[in-house]
KOLZA-461333 format. One record per residue: residue number from 1; residue in one letter; z, x, y of N, C-alpha, C, O in turn. Coordinates in steps of 0.2 Angstrom, whole numbers, always signed. Each point is the difference from the previous one (the first is absolute). Last residue first. Example, Ala and Ser with C-alpha at 12.3 -4.5 7.8 and 13.67 -1.06 7.14 Angstrom:
<pts>
   drenza   lumvex    n.zz    n.xx    n.yy   ca.zz   ca.xx   ca.yy    c.zz    c.xx    c.yy    o.zz    o.xx    o.yy
        2        S     +35     +64     -11      +1      +4      +6      +3      -4      +5      +1      +3      +6
        1        A      -1      -1     -34      +0      -4      +6      +0      +4      +6      +3      +5      -1
</pts>
This chain:
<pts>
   drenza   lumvex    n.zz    n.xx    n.yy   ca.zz   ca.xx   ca.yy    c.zz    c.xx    c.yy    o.zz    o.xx    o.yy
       83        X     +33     -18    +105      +0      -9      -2      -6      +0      -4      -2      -5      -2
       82        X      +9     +28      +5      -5      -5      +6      -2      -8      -4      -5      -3      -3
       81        X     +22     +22      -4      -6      -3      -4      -5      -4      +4      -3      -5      -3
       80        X     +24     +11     +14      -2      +8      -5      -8      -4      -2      -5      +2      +4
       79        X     +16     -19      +4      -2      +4      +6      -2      +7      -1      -4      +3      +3
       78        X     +13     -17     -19      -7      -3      +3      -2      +4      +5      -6      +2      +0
       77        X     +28      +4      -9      -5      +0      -4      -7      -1      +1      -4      +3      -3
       76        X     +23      -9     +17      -4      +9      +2      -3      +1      -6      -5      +5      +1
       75        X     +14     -27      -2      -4      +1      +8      -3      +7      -2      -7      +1      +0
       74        X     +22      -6     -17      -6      -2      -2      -4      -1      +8      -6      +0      -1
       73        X     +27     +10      +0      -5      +5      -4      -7      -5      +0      -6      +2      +2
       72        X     +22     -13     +10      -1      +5      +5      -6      +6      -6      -5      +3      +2
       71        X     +17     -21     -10      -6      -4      +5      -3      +7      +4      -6      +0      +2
       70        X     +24      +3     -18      -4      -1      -4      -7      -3      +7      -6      +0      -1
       69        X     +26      +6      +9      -2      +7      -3      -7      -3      -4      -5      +3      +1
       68        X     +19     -21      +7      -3      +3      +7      -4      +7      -2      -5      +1      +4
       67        X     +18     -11     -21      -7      -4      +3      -3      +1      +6      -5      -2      +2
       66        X     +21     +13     -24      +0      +1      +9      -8      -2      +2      -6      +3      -1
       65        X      +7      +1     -20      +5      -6      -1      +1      -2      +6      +1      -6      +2
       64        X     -12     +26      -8      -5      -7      +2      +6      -6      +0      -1      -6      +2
       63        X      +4     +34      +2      +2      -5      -4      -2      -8      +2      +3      -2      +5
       62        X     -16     +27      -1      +2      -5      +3      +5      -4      -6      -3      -1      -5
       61        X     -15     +24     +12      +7      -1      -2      +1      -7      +2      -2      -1      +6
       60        X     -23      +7      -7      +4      -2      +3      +9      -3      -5      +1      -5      -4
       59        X     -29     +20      +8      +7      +0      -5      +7      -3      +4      +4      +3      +3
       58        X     -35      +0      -6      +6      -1      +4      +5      -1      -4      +0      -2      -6
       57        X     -26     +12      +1      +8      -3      -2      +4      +2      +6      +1      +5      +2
       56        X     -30      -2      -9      +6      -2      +4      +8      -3      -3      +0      -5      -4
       55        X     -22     +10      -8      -2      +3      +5      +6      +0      +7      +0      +3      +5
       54        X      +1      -2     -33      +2      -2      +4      -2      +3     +10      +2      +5      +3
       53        X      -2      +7     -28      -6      -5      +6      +1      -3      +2      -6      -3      +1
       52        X     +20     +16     -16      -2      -3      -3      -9      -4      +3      -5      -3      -2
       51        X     +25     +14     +14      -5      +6      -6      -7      -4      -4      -5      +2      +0
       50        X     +20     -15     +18      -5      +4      +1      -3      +5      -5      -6      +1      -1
       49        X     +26     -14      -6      -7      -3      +1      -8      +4      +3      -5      +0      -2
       48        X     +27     +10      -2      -4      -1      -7      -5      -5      +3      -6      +2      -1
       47        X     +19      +1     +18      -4      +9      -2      -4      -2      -6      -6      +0      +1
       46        X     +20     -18      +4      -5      +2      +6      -5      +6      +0      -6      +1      +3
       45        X     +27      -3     -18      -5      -5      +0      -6      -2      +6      -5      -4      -2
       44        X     +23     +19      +3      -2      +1      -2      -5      -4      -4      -5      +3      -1
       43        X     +16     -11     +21      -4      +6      -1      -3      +3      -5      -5      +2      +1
       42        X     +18     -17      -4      -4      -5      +4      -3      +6      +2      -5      +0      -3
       41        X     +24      +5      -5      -3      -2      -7      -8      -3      +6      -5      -1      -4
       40        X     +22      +5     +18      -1      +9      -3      -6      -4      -7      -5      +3      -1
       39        X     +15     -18     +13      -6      +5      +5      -1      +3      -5      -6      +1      -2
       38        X     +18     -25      -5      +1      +9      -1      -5      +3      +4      -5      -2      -2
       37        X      +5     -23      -1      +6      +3      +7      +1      +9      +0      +2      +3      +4
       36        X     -28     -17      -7      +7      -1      -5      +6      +3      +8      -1      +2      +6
       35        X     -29      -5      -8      +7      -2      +4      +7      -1      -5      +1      -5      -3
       34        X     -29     +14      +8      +4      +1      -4      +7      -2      +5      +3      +2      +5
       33        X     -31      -2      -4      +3      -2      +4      +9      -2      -5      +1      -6      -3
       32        X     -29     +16      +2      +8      -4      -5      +5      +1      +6      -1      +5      +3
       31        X     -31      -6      -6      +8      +1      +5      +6      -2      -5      +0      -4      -5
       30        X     -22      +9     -13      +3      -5      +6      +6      +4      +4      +4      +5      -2
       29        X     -19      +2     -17      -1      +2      +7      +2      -6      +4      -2      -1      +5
       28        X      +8      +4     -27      -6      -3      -1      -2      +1      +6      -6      -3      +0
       27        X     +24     +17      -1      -5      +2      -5      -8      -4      +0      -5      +2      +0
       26        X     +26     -13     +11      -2      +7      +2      -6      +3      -4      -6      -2      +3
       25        X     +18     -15     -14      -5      -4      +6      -3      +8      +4      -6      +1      +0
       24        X     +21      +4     -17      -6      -3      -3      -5      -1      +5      -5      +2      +0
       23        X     +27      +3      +7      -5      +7      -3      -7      -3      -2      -5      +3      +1
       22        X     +22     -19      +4      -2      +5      +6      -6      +4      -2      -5      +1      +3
       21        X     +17     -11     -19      -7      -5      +2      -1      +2      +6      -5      -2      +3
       20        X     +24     +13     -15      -5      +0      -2      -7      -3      +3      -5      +2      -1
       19        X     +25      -2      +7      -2      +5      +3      -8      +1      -2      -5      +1      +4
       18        X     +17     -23      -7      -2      +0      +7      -4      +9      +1      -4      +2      +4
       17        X     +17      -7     -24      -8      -4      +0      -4      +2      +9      -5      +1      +2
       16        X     +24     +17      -4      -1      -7      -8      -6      -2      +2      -5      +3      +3
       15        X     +16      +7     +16      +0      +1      -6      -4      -6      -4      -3      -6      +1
       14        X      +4      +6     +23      +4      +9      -1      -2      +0      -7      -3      +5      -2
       13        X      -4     -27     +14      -4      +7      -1      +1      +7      -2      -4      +4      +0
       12        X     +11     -30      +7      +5      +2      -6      -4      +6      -1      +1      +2      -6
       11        X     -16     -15     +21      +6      +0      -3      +2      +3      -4      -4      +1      -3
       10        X     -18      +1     +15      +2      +0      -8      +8      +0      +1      +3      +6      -1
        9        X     -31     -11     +14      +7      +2      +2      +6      -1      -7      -2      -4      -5
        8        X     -25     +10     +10      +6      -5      -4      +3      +4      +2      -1      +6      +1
        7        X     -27      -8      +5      +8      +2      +4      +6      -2      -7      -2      -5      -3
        6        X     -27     +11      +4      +5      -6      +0      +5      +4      +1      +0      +6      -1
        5        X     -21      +8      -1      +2      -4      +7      +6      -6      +0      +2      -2      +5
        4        X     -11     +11     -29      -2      +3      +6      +2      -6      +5      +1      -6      -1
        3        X      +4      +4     -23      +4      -3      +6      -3      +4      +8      +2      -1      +6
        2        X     -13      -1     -35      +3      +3      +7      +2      -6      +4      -2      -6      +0
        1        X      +4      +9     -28      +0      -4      +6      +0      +4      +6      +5      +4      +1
</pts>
């Protein structure tokens, strides 16, 4: 499957399914746009997605339970990924 030119934004993106379908969606040449509460894991997953081909990755520390934090990632994720 290519994703050339499409955007995803990916919750829960430090580990596990969310790390993994970062790296995937990257590699098929899509934007990732990567949101959990750990940086340091959100980083390294950001690396893995660019290796992989991801032409862009954004990396937003946030705990989405905080609804002011959750409206404010998905604003600046539009705004990274030109709506």
């Amino acid at each position: 499957m290519q994703l050339d030119g499409s955007a995803i934004l990916l919750t829960g993106a430090s580990t596990g399914i969310g790390a993994s379908t970062a790296i995937a969606r990257g590699k098929a040449g899509a934007r990732v746009g990567l949101v959990a509460r750990r940086k340091e894991l959100l980083e390294e997953v950001g690396e893995q997605a660019k290796a992989a081909g991801a032409p862009d990755v954004a990396i937003w520390s946030a705990d989405l339970s905080d609804l002011d934090r959750a409206e404010a990632v998905a604003r600046e994720g539009w705004e990274r990924f030109d709506g």
